[in-house]
C-alpha positions in Angstrom: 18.2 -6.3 3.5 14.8 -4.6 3.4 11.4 -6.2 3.9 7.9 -4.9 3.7 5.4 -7.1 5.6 2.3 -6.3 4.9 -1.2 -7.1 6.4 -4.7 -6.7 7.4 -6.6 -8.0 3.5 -9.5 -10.2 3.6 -12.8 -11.1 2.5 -15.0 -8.4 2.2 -18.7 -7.3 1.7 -19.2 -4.8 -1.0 -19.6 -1.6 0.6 -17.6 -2.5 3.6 -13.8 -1.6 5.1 -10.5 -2.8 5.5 -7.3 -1.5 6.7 -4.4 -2.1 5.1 -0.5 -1.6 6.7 2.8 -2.4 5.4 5.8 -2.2 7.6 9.1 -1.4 6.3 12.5 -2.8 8.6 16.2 -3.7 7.8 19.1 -0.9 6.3 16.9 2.2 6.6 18.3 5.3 6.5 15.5 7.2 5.2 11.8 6.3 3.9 11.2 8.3 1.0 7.7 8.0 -0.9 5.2 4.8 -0.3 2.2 3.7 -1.7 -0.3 0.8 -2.7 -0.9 -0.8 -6.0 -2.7 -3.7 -7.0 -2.6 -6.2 -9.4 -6.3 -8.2 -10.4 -6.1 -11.5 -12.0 -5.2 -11.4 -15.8 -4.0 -7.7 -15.3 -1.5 -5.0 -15.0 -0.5 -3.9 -11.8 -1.4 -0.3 -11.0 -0.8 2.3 -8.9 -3.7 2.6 -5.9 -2.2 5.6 -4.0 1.1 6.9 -2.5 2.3 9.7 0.0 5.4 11.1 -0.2 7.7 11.9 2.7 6.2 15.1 3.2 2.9 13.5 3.4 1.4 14.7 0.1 -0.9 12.4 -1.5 -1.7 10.7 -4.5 -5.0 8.6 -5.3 -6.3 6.3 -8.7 -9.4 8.0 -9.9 -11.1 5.0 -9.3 -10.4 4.7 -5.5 -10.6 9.0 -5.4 -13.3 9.7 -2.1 -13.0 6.0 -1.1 -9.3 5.3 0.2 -7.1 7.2 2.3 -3.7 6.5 2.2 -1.2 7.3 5.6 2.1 6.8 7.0 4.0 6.7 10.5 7.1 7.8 10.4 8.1 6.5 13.6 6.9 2.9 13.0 8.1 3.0 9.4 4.7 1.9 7.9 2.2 3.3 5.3 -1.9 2.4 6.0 -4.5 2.2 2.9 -7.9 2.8 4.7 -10.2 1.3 2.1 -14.2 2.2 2.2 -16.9 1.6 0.5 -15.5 -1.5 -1.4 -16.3 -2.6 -4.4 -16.0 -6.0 -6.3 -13.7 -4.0 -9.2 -11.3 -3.8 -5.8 -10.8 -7.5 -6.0 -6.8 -7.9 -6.4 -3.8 -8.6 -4.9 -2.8 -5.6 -3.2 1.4 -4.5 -2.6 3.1 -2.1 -1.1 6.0 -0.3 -2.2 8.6 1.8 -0.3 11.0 4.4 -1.7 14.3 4.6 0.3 18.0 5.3 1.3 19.4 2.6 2.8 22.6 3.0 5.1 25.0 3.4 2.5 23.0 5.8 1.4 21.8 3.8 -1.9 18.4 4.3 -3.5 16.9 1.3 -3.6 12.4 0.5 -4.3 11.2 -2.4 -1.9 7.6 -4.6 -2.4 5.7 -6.5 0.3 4.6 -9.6 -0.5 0.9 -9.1 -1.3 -2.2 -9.6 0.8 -5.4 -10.4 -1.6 -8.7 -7.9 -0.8 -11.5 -10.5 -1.6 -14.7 -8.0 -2.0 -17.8 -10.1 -2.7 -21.1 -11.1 -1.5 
C-alpha cells in the first residue's frame, strides 16, 4: 500500500552528475526518515545517505563532499544529488522511506532500484 518509485540513474562519465528522486505515495500519514543505499555487484548493500524528518543529514564517508541528499515534504520525495562520480559509485542504487501509515503502523518501504552506470 506504499510504493517508492524512483528515478533519474544512468550512464555516467567519471567526474560527472546525476540526480536521483524517489517518490513515496499510498497510506501515508507521516514520512519519517529517508535515504539512499546501494548495493554493487557481488556486495552488501549500504547505506549512501539519509535525512531525517527534521532535515538532519547523514552521509558514507566515501560519498562525504560529493552527494547531497534532500527531501520535499510536500511532494513526498527524497533527492540524492550525486557529483563528481566515480567508477567505485557503480551500483544499484534504492531508496528507503521511514513512515506511519494511516493506521498509524510503522512500517520501512524500498523503491525498486535504478542502476548509476559511472564509466568511461
Amino acid at each position: 500500500q506504499v510504493q517508492l518509485v524512483e528515478s533519474g540513474g544512468g550512464l555516467v562519465q567519471p567526474g560527472g552528475s546525476l540526480r536521483l528522486s524517489c517518490a513515496a505515495s499510498g497510506s501515508i500519514f507521516r514520512l519519517n526518515a529517508m535515504g539512499w543505499y546501494r548495493q554493487a555487484p557481488g556486495k552488501q548493500r549500504e547505506l549512501v545517505a539519509d535525512i531525517t524528518s527534521g532535515a538532519r543529514t547523514n552521509y558514507a564517508a566515501s560519498v562525504k563532499g560529493r552527494f547531497t541528499i534532500s527531501r520535499d515534504n510536500a511532494k513526498n520525495t527524497v533527492y540524492l544529488q550525486m557529483n563528481s562520480l566515480k567508477p567505485e559509485d557503480t551500483a544499484v542504487y534504492y531508496c528507503n522511506v521511514d513512515l506511519l501509515d494511516y493506521s498509524l503502523r510503522a512500517l520501512s518501504s524500498w523503491g525498486q532500484g535504478t542502476q548509476v552506470t559511472v564509466s568511461s
